[in-house]
N, C-alpha and C positions, 0 to 999 in steps of 0.2 A: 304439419304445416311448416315451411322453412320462411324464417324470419331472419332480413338482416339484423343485426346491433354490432354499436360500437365494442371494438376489442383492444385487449392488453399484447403488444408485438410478442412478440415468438422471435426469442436470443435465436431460434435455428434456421428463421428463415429474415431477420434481420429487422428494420426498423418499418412501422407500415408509413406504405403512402396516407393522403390525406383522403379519396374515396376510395378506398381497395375495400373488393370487398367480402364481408367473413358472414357468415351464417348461421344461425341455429336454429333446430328443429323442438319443434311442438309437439308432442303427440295429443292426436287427434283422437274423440272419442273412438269406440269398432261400433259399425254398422253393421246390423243383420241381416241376413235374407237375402236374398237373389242378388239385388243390387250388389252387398258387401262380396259374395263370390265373384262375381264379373267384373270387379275394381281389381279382383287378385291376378285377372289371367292378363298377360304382357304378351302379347307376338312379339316375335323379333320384325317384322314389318311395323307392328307400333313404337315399336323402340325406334328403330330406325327414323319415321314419322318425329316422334317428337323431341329427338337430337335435331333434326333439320329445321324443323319448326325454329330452333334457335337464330337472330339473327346470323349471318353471312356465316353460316356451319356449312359445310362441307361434306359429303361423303368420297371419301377415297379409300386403298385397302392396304395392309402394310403384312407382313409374311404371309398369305392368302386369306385375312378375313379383312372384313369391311371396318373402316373404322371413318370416326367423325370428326374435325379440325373445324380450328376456329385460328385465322390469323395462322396456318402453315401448322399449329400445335394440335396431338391430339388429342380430346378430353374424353372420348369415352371409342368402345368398342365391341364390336359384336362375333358372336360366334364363338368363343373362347372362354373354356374348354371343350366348349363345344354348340349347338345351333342352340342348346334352353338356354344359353348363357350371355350376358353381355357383362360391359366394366366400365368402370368410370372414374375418372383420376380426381380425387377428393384429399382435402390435408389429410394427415390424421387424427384430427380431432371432426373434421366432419366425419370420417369414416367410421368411429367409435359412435357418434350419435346412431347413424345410418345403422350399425350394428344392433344398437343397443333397442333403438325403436322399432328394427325388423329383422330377428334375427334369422330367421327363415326365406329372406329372401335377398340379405346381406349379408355378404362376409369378405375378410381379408384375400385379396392375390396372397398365394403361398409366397416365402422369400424377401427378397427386401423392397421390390416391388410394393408388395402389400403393404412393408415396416411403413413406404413413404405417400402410402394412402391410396393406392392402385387398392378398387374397392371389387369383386365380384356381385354381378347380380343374375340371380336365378331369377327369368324371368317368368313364372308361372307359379314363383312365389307371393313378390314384389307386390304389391299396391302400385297403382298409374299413377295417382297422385305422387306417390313416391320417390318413382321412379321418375317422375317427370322436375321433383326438386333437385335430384341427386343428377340427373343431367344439368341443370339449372347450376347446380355450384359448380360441376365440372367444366361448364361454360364458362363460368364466371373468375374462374381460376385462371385459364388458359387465353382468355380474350383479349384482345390488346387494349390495356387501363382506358385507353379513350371511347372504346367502343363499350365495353362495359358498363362505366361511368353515363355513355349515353342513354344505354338502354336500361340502366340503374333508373335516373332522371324520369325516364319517359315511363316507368312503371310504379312512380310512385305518385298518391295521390295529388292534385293538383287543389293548391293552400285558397282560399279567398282572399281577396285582397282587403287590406282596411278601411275601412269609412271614415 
C-alpha cells in the first residue's frame, strides 16, 4: 500500500515545496489462491487503463511505443523492452521501495536512466495494486504541483467539523 508522509528534502533534488508530494510503501500481507494469482497478471491494456484513469493523463507515443503524460511530462510507459513490459519515472528512493517489495516484477532501467529512478515493470509479474501505486507516484511526480495538490486534497479523507 503507498502512503503519503511528510519527508526530509533531498540536497539533490533541492528544498521541498510546502505540498509536494513523496511516498511510502507498505507491504501488504500475500494473499492465497486464485484471487492472489490474478492480482499478478497486468495486460499492457490494463496498464494502459489505469495510467489513464489518472486525472488529465494522456496517451501519446515517443520513439514508437506508447507512453503516458501528464501536463506535456511523461511519467510512465509501455512496451519497453518490449510488449510484457512497461516503466514508470519514480525518485530513487521510491524506486528502491518498489524493488524491494516486488522484486520480480520491479527493477532498475539499465544506465543512468534507471540511477535517476526510471523504474521497469514486468507486467505479468507485478501485483495491480502495485502497479496501480507505482503509476500513482509517477503521476504524482510529474503533474503540475497545482493539479496534484488538487487531487491530493480531494483523495484525502474528509475531517468532521467541530461542535
Amino acid at each position: 500500500m503507498l502512503r503519503r508522509i511528510p519527508s526530509e528534502p533531498d540536497p539533490a533534488r533541492g528544498p521541498l515545496e510546502e505540498d509536494e508530494c513523496r511516498w511510502i510503501l507498505e507491504q501488504e500481507p500475500e494473499r492465497s489462491g486464485t484471487l492472489a494469482e490474478e492480482e499478478r497478471i497486468v495486460t499492457p491494456n490494463e496498464f494502459r487503463k489505469m495510467a489513464l484513469d489518472l486525472p488529465e493523463a494522456v496517451e501519446s507515443s515517443h520513439m514508437g511505443h506508447p507512453d503516458f503524460r501528464v501536463g506535456g511530462k511523461i511519467f510512465a510507459t509501455l512496451g519497453v523492452p518490449d510488449p510484457d513490459w512497461g516503466m514508470v519515472k519514480l525518485t530513487p528512493d521510491e524506486q528502491e521501495l518498489f524493488v524491494q517489495i516486488e522484486s520480480e516484477g520491479f527493477q532498475p532501467v539499465k544506465g543512468g536512466w534507471g540511477r535517476q529512478g526510471a523504474t521497469n515493470v514486468r507486467l505479468r509479474s507485478a501485483k495491480k495494486s502495485t502497479v496501480r501505486e507505482a503509476l500513482l507516484a509517477a503521476w504524482c511526480l510529474r503533474a503540475p504541483k497545482s493539479l496534484a495538490q488538487q487531487f491530493d486534497k480531494a483523495s484525502r479523507p474528509k475531517r468532521r467539523g467541530r461542535r
